[in-house]
mmCIF file of the N, C-alpha and C atoms, coordinates in Angstrom:
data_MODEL
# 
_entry.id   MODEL 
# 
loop_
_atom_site.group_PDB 
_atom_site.id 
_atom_site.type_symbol 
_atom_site.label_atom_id 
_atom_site.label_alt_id 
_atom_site.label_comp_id 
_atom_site.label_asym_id 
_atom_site.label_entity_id 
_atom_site.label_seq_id 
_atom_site.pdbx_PDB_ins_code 
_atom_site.Cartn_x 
_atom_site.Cartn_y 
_atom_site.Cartn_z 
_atom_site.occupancy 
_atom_site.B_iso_or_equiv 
_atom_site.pdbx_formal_charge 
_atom_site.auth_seq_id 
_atom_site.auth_comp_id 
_atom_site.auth_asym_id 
_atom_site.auth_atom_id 
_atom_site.pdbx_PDB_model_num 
ATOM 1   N N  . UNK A 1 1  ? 41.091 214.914 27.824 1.00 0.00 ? 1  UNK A N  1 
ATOM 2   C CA . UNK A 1 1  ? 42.450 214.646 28.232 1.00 0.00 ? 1  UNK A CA 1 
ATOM 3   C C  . UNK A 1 1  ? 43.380 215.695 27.628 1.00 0.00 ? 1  UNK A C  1 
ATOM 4   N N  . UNK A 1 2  ? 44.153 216.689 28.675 1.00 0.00 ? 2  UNK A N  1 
ATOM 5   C CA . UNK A 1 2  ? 44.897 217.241 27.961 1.00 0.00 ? 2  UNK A CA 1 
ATOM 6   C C  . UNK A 1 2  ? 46.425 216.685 27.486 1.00 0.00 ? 2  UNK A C  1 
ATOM 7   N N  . UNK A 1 3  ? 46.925 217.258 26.162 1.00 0.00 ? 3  UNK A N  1 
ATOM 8   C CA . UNK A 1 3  ? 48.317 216.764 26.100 1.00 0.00 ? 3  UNK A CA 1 
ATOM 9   C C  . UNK A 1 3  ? 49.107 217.949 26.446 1.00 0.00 ? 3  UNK A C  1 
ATOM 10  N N  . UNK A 1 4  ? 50.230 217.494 26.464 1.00 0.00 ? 4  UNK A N  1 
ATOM 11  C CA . UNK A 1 4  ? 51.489 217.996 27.170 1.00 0.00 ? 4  UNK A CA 1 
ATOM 12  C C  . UNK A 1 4  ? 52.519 217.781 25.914 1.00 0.00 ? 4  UNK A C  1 
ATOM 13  N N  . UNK A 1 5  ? 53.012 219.091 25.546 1.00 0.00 ? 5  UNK A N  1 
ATOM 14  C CA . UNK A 1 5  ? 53.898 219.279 24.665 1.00 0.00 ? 5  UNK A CA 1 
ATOM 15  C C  . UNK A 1 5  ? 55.160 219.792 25.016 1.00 0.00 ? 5  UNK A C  1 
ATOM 16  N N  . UNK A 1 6  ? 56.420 219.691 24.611 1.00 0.00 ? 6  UNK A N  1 
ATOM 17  C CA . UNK A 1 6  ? 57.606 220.542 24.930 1.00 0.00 ? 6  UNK A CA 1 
ATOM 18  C C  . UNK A 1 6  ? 57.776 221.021 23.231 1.00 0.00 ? 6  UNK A C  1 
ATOM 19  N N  . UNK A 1 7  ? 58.294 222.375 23.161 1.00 0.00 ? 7  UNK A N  1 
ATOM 20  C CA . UNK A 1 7  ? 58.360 223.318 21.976 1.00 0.00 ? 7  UNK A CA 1 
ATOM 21  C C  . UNK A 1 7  ? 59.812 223.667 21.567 1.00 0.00 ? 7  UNK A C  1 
ATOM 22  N N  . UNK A 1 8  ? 60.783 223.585 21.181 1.00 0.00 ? 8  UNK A N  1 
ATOM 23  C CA . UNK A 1 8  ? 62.221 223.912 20.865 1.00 0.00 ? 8  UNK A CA 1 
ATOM 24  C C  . UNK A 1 8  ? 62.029 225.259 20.121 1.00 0.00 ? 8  UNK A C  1 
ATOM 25  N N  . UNK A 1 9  ? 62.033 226.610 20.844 1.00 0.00 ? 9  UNK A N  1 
ATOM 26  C CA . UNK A 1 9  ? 61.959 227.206 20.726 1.00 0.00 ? 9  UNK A CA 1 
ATOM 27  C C  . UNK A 1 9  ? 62.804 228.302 19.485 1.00 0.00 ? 9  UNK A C  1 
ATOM 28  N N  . UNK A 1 10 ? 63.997 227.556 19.612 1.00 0.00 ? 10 UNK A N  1 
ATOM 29  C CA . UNK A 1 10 ? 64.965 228.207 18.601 1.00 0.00 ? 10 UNK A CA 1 
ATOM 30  C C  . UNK A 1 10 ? 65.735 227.309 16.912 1.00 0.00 ? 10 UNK A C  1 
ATOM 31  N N  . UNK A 1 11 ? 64.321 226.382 17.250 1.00 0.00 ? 11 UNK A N  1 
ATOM 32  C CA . UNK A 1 11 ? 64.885 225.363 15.803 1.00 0.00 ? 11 UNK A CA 1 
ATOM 33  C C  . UNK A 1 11 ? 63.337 225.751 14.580 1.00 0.00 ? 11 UNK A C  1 
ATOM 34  N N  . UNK A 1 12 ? 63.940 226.233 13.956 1.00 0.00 ? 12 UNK A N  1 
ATOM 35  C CA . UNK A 1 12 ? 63.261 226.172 12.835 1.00 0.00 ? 12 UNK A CA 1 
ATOM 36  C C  . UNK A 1 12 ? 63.480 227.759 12.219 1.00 0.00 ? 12 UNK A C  1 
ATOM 37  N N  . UNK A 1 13 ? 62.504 228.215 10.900 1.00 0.00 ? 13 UNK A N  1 
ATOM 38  C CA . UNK A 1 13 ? 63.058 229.616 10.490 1.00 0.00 ? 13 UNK A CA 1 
ATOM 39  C C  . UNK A 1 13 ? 62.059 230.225 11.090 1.00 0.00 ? 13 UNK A C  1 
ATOM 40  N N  . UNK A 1 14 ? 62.993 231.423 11.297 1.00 0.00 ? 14 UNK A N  1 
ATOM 41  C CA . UNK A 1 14 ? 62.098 232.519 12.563 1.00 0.00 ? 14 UNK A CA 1 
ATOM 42  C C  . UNK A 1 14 ? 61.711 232.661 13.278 1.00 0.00 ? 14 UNK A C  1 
ATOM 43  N N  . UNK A 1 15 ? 62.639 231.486 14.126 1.00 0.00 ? 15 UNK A N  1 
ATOM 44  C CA . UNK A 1 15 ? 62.637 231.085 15.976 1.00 0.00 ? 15 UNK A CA 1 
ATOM 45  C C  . UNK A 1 15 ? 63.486 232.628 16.817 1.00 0.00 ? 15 UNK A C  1 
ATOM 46  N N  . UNK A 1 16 ? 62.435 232.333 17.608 1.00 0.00 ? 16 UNK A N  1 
ATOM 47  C CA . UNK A 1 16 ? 62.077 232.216 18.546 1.00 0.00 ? 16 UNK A CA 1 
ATOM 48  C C  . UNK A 1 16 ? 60.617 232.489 18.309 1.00 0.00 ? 16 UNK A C  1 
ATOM 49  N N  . UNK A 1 17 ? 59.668 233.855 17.215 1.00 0.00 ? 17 UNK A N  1 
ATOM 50  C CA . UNK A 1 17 ? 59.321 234.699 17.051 1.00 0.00 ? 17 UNK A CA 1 
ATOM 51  C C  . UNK A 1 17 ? 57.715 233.834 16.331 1.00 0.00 ? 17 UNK A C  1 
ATOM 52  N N  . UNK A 1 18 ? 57.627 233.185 15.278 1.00 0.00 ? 18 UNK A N  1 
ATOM 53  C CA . UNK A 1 18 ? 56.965 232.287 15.157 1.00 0.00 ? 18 UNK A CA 1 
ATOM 54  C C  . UNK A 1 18 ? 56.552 231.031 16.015 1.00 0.00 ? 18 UNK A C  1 
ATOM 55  N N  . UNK A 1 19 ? 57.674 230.746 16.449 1.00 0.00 ? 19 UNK A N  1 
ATOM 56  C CA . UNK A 1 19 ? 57.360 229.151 17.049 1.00 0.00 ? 19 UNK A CA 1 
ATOM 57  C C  . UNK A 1 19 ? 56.720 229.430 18.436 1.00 0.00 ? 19 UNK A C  1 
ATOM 58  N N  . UNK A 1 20 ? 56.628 230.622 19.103 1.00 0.00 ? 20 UNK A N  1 
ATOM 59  C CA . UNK A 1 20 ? 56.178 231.006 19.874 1.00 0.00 ? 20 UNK A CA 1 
ATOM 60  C C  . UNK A 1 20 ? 54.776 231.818 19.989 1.00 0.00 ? 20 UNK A C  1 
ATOM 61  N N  . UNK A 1 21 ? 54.320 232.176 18.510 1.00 0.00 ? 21 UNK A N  1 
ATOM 62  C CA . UNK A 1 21 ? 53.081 232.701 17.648 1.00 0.00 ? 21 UNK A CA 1 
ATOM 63  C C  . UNK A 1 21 ? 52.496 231.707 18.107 1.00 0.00 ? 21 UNK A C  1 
ATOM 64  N N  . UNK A 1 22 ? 52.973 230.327 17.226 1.00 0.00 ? 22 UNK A N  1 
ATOM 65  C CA . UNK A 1 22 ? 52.181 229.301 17.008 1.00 0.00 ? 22 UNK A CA 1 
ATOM 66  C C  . UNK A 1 22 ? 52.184 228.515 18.427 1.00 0.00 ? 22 UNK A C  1 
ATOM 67  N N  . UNK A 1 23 ? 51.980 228.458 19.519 1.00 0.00 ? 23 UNK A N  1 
ATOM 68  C CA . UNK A 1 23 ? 52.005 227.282 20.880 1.00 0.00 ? 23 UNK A CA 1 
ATOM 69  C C  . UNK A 1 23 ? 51.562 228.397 20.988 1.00 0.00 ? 23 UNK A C  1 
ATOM 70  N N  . UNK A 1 24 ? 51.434 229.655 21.335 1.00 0.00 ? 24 UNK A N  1 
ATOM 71  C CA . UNK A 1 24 ? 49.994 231.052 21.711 1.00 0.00 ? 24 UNK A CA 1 
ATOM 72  C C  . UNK A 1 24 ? 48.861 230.503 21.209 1.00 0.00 ? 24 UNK A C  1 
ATOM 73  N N  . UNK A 1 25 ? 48.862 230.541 19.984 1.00 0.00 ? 25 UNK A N  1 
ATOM 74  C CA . UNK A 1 25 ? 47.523 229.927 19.210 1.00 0.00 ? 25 UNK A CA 1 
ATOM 75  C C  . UNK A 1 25 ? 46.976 229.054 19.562 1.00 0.00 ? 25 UNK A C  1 
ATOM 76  N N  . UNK A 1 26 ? 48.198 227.673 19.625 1.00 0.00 ? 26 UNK A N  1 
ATOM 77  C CA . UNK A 1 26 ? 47.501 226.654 20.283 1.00 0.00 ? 26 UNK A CA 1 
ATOM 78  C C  . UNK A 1 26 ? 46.795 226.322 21.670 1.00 0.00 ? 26 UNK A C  1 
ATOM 79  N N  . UNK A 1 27 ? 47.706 226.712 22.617 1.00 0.00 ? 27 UNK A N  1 
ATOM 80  C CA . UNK A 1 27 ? 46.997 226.983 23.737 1.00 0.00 ? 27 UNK A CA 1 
ATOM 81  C C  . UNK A 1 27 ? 45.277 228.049 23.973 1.00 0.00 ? 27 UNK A C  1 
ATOM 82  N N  . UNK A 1 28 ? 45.517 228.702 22.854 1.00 0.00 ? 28 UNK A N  1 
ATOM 83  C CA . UNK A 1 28 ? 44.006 229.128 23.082 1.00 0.00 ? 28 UNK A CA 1 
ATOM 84  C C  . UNK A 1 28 ? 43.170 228.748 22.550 1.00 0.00 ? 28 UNK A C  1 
ATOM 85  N N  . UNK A 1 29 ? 43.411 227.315 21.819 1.00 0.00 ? 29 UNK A N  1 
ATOM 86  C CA . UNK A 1 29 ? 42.307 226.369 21.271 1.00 0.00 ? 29 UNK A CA 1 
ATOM 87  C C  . UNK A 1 29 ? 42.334 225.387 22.536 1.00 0.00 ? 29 UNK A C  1 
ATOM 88  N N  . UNK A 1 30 ? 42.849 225.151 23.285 1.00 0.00 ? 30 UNK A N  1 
ATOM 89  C CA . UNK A 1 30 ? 42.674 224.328 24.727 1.00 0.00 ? 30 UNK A CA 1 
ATOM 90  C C  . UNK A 1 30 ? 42.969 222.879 24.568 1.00 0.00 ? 30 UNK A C  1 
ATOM 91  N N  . UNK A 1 31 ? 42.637 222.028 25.639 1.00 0.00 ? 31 UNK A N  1 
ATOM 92  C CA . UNK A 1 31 ? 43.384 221.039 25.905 1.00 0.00 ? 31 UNK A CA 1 
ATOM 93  C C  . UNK A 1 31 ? 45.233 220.406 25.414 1.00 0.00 ? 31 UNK A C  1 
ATOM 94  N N  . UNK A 1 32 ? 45.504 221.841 26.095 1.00 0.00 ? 32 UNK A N  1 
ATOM 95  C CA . UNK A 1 32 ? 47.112 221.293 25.727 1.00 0.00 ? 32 UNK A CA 1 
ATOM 96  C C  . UNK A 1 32 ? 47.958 222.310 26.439 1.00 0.00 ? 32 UNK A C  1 
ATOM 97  N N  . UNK A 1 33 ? 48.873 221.492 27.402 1.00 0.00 ? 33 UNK A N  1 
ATOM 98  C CA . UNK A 1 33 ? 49.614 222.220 27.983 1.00 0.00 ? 33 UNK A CA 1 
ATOM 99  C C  . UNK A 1 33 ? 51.213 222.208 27.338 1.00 0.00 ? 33 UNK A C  1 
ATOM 100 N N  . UNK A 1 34 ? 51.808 223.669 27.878 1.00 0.00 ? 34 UNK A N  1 
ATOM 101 C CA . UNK A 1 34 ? 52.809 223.674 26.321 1.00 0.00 ? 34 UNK A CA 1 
ATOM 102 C C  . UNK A 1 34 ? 54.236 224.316 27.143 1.00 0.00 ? 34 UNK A C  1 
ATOM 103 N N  . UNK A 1 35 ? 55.142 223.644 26.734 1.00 0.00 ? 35 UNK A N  1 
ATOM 104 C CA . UNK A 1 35 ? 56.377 224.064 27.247 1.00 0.00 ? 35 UNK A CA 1 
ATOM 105 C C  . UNK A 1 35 ? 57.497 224.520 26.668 1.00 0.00 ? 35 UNK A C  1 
ATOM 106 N N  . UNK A 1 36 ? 57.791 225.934 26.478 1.00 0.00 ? 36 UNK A N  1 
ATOM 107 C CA . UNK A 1 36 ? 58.407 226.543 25.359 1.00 0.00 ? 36 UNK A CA 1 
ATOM 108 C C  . UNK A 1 36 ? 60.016 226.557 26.161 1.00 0.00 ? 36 UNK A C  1 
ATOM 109 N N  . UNK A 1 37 ? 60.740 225.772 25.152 1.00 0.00 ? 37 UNK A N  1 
ATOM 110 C CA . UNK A 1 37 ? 62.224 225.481 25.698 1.00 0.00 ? 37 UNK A CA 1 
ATOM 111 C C  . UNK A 1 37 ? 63.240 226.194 24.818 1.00 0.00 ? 37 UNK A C  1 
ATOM 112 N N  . UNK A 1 38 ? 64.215 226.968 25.398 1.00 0.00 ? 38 UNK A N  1 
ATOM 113 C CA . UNK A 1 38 ? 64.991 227.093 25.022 1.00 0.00 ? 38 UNK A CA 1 
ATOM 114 C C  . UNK A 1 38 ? 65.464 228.579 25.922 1.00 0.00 ? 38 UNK A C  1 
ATOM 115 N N  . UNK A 1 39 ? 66.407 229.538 25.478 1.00 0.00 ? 39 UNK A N  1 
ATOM 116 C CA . UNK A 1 39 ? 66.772 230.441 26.771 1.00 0.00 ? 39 UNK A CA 1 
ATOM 117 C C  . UNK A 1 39 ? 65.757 231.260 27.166 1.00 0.00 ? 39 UNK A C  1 
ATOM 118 N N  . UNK A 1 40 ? 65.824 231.114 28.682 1.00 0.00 ? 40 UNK A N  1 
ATOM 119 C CA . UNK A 1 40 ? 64.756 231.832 29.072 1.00 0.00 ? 40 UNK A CA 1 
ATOM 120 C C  . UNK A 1 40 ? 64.560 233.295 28.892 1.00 0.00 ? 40 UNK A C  1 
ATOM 121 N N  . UNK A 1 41 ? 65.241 234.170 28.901 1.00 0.00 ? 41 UNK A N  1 
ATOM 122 C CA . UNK A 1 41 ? 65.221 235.743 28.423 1.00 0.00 ? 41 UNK A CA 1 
ATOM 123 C C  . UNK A 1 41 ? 64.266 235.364 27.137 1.00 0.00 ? 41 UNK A C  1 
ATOM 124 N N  . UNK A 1 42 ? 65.220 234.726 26.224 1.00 0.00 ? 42 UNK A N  1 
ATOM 125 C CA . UNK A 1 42 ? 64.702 235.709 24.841 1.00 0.00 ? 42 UNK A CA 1 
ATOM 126 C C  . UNK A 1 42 ? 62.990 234.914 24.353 1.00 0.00 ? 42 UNK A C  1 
ATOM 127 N N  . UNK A 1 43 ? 63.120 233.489 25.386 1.00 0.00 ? 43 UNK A N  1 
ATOM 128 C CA . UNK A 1 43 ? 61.275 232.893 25.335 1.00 0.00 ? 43 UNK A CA 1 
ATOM 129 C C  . UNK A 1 43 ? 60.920 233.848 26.087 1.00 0.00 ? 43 UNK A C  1 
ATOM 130 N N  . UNK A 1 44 ? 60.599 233.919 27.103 1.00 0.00 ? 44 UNK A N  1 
ATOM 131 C CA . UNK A 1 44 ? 59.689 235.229 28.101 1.00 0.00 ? 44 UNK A CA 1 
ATOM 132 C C  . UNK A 1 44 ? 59.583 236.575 27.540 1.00 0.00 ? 44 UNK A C  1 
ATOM 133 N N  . UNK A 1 45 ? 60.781 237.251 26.918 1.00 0.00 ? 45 UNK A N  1 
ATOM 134 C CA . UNK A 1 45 ? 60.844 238.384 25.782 1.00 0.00 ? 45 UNK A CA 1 
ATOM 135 C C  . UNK A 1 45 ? 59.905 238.145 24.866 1.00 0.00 ? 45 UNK A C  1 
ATOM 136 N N  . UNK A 1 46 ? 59.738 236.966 24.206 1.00 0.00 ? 46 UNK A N  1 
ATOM 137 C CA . UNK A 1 46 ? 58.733 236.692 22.663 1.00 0.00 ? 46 UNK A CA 1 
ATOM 138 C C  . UNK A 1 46 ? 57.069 236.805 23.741 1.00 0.00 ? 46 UNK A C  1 
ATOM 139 N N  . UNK A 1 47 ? 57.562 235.561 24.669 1.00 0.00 ? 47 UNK A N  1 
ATOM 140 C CA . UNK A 1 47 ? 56.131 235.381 25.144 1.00 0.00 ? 47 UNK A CA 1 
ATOM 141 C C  . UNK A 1 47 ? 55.160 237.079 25.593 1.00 0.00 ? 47 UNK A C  1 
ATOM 142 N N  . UNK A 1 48 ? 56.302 237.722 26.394 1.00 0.00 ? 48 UNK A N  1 
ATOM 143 C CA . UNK A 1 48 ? 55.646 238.630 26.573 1.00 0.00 ? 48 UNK A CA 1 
ATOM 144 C C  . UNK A 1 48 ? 54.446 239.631 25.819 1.00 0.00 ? 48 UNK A C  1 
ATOM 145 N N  . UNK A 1 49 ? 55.101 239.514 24.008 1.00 0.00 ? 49 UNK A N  1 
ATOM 146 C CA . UNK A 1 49 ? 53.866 240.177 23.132 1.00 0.00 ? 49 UNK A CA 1 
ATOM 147 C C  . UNK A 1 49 ? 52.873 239.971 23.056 1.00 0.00 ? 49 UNK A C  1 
ATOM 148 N N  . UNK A 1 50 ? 52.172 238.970 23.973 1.00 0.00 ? 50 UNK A N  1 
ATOM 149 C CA . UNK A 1 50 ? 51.030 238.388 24.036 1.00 0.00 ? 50 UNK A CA 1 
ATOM 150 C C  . UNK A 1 50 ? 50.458 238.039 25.652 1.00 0.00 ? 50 UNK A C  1 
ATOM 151 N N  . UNK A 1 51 ? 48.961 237.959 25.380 1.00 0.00 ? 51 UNK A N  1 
ATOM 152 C CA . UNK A 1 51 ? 48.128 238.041 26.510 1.00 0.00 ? 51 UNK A CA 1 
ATOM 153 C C  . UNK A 1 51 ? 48.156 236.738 26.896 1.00 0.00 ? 51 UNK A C  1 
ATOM 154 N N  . UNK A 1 52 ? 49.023 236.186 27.246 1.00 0.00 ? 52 UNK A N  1 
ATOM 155 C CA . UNK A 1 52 ? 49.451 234.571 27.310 1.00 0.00 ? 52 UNK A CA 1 
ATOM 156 C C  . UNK A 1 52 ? 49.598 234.399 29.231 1.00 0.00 ? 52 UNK A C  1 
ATOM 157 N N  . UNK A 1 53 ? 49.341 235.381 30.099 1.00 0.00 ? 53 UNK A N  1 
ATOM 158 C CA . UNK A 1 53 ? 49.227 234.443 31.175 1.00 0.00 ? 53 UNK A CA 1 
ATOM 159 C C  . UNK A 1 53 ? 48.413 233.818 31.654 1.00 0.00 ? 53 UNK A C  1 
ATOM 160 N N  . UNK A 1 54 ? 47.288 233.971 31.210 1.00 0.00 ? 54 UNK A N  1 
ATOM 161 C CA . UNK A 1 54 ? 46.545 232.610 31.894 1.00 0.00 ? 54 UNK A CA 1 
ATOM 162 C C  . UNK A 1 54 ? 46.254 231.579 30.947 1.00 0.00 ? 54 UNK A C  1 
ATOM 163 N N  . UNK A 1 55 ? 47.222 231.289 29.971 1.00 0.00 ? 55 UNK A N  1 
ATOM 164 C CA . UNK A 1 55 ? 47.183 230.234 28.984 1.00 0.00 ? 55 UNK A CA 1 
ATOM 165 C C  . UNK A 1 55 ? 48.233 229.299 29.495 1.00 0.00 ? 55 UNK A C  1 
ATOM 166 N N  . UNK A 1 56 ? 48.080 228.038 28.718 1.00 0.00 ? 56 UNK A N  1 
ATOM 167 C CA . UNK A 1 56 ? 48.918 226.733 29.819 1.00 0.00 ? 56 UNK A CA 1 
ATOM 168 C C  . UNK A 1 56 ? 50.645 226.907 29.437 1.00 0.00 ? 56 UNK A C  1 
ATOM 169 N N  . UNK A 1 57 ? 50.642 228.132 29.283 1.00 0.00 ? 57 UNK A N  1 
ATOM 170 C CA . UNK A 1 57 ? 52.144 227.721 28.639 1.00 0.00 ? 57 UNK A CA 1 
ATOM 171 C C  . UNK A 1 57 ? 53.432 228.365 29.809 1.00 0.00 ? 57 UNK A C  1 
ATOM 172 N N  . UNK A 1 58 ? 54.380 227.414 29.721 1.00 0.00 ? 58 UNK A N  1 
ATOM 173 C CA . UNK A 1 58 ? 55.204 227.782 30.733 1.00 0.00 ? 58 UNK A CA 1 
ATOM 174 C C  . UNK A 1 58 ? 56.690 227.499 29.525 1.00 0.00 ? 58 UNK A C  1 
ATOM 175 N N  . UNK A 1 59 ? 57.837 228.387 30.552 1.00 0.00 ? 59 UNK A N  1 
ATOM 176 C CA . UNK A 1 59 ? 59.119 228.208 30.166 1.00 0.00 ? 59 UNK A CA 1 
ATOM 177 C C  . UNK A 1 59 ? 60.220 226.881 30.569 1.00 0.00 ? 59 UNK A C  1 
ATOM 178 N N  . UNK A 1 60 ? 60.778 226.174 29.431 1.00 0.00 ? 60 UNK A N  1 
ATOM 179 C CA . UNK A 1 60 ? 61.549 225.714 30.396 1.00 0.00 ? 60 UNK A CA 1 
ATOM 180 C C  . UNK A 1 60 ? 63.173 225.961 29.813 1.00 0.00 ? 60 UNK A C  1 
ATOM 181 N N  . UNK A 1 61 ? 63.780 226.223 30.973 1.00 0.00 ? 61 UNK A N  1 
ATOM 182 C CA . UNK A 1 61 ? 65.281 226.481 30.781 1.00 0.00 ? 61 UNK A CA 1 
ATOM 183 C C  . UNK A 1 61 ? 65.816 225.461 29.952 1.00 0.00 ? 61 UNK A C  1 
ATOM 184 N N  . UNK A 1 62 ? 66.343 225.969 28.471 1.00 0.00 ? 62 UNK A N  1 
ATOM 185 C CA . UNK A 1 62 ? 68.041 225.629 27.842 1.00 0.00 ? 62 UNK A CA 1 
ATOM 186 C C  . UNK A 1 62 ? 68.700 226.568 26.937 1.00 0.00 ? 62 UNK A C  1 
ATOM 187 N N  . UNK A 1 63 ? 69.924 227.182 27.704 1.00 0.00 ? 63 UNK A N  1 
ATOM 188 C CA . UNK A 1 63 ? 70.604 228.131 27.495 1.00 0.00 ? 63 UNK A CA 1 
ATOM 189 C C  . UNK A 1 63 ? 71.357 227.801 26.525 1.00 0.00 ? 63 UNK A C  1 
ATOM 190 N N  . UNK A 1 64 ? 71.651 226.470 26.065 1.00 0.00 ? 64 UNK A N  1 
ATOM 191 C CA . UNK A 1 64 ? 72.509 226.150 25.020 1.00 0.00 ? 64 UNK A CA 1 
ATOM 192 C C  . UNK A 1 64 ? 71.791 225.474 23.831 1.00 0.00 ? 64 UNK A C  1 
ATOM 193 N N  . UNK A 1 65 ? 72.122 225.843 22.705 1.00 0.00 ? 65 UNK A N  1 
ATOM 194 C CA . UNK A 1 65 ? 71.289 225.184 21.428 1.00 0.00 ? 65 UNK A CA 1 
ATOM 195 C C  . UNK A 1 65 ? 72.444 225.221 20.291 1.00 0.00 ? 65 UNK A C  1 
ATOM 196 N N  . UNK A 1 66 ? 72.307 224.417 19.336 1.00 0.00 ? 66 UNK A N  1 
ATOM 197 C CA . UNK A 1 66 ? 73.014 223.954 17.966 1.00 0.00 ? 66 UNK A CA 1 
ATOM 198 C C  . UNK A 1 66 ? 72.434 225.183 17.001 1.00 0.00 ? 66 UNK A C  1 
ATOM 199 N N  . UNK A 1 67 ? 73.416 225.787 16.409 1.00 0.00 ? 67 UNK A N  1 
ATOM 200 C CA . UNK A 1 67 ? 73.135 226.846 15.757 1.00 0.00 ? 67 UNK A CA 1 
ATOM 201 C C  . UNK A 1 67 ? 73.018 226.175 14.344 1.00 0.00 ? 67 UNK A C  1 
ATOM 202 N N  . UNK A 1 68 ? 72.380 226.936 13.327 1.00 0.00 ? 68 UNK A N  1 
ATOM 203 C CA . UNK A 1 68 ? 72.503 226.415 12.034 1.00 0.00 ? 68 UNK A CA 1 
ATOM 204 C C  . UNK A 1 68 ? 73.603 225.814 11.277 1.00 0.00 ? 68 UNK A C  1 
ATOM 205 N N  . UNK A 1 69 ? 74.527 226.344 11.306 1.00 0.00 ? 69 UNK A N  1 
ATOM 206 C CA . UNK A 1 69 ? 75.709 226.391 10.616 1.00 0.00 ? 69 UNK A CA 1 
ATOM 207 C C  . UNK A 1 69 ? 76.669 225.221 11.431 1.00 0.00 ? 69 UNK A C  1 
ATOM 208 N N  . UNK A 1 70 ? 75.933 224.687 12.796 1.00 0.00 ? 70 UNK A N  1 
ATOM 209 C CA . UNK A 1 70 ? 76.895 223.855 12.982 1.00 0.00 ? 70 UNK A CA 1 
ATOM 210 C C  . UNK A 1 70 ? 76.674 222.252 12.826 1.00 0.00 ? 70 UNK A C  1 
ATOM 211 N N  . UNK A 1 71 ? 77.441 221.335 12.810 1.00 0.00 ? 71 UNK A N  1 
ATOM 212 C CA . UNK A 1 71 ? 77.513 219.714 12.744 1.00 0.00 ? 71 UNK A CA 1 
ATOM 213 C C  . UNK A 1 71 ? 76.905 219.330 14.419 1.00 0.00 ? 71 UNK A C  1 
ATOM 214 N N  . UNK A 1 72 ? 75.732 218.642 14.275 1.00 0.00 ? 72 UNK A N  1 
ATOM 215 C CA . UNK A 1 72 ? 75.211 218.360 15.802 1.00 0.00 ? 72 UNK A CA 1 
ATOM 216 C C  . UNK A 1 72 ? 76.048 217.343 16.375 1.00 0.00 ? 72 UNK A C  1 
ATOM 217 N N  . UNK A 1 73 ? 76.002 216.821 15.964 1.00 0.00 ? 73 UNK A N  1 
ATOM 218 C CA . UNK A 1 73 ? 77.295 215.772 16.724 1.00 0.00 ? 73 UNK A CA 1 
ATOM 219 C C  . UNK A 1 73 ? 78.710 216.210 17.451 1.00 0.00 ? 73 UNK A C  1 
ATOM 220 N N  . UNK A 1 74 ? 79.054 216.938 16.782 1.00 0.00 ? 74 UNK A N  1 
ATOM 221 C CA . UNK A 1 74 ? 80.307 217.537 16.845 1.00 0.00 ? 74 UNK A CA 1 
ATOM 222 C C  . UNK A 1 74 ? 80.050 218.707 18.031 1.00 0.00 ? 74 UNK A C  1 
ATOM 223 N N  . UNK A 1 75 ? 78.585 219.496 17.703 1.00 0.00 ? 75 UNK A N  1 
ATOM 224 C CA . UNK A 1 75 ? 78.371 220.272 19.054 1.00 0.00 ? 75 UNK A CA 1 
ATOM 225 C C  . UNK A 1 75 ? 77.809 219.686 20.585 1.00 0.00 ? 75 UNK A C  1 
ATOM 226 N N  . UNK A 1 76 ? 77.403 218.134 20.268 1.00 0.00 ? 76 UNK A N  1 
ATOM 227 C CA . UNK A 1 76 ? 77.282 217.767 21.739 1.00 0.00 ? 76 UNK A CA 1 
ATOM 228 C C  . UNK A 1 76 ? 78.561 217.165 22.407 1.00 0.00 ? 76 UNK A C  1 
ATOM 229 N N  . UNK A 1 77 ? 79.372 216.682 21.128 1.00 0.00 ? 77 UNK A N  1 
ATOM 230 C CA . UNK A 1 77 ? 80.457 216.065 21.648 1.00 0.00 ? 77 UNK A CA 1 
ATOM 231 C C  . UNK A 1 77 ? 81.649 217.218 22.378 1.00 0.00 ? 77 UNK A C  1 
ATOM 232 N N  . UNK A 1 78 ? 81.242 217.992 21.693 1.00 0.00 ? 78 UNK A N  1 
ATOM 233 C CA . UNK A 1 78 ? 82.544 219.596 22.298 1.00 0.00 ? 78 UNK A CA 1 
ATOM 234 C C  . UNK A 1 78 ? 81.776 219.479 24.276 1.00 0.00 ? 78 UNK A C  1 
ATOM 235 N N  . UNK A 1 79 ? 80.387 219.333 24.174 1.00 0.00 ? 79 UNK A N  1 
ATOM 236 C CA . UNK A 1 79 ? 79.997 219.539 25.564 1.00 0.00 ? 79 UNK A CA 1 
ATOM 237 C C  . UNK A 1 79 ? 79.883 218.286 26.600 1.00 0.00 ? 79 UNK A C  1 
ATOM 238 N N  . UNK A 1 80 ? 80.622 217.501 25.872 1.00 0.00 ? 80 UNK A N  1 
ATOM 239 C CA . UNK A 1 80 ? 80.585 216.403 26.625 1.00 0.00 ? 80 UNK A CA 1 
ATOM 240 C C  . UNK A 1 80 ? 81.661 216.414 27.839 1.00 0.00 ? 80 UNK A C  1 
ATOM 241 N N  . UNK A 1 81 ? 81.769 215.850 29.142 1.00 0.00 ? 81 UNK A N  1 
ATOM 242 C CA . UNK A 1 81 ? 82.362 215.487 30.109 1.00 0.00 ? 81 UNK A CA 1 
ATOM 243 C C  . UNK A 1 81 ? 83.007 214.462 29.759 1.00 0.00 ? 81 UNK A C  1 
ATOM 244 N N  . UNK A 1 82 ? 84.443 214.745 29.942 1.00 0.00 ? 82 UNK A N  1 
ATOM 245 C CA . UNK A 1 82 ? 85.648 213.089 29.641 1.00 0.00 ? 82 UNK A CA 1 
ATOM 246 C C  . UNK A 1 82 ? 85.018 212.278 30.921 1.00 0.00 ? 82 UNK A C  1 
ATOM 247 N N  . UNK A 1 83 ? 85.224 211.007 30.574 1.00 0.00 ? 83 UNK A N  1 
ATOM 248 C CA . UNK A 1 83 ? 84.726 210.125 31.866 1.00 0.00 ? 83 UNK A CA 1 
ATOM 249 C C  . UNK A 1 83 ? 85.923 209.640 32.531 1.00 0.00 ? 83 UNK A C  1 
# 
């Protein structure tokens, strides 16, 4: 049975660049399909250093992310829609 992962590509230290090392790796130990999220340029840019297309890993679009330095709350609430 394979699992199915989604990857936050730009949270942790030395995102994009590591976290994208590591779901390479994994995918070439198998049974696991892997979905590296966050903006698509600079994932497909990382992914590219590697012989990763016929491994299960795909992109998925989010152009917007909480930077270090900021309060998460405060950055979803700035993107929120008044109702």
């Amino acid at each position: 049975m394979k699992i199915r992962v989604a990857v936050d590509t730009m949270g942790g230290d030395y995102a994009p660049a590591e976290i994208v090392k590591g779901a390479v790796l994994a995918a070439e130990k198998g049974d696991i399909d892997i979905a590296l999220v966050g903006p698509t340029d600079i994932v497909e840019a990382e992914l590219a250093k590697y012989d990763a297309s016929r491994l299960p890993i795909r992109c998925g679009r989010a152009d917007e992310f909480i930077k270090e330095a900021e309060n998460p709350a405060l950055a979803v609430a700035a993107n929120l829609m008044p109702l």
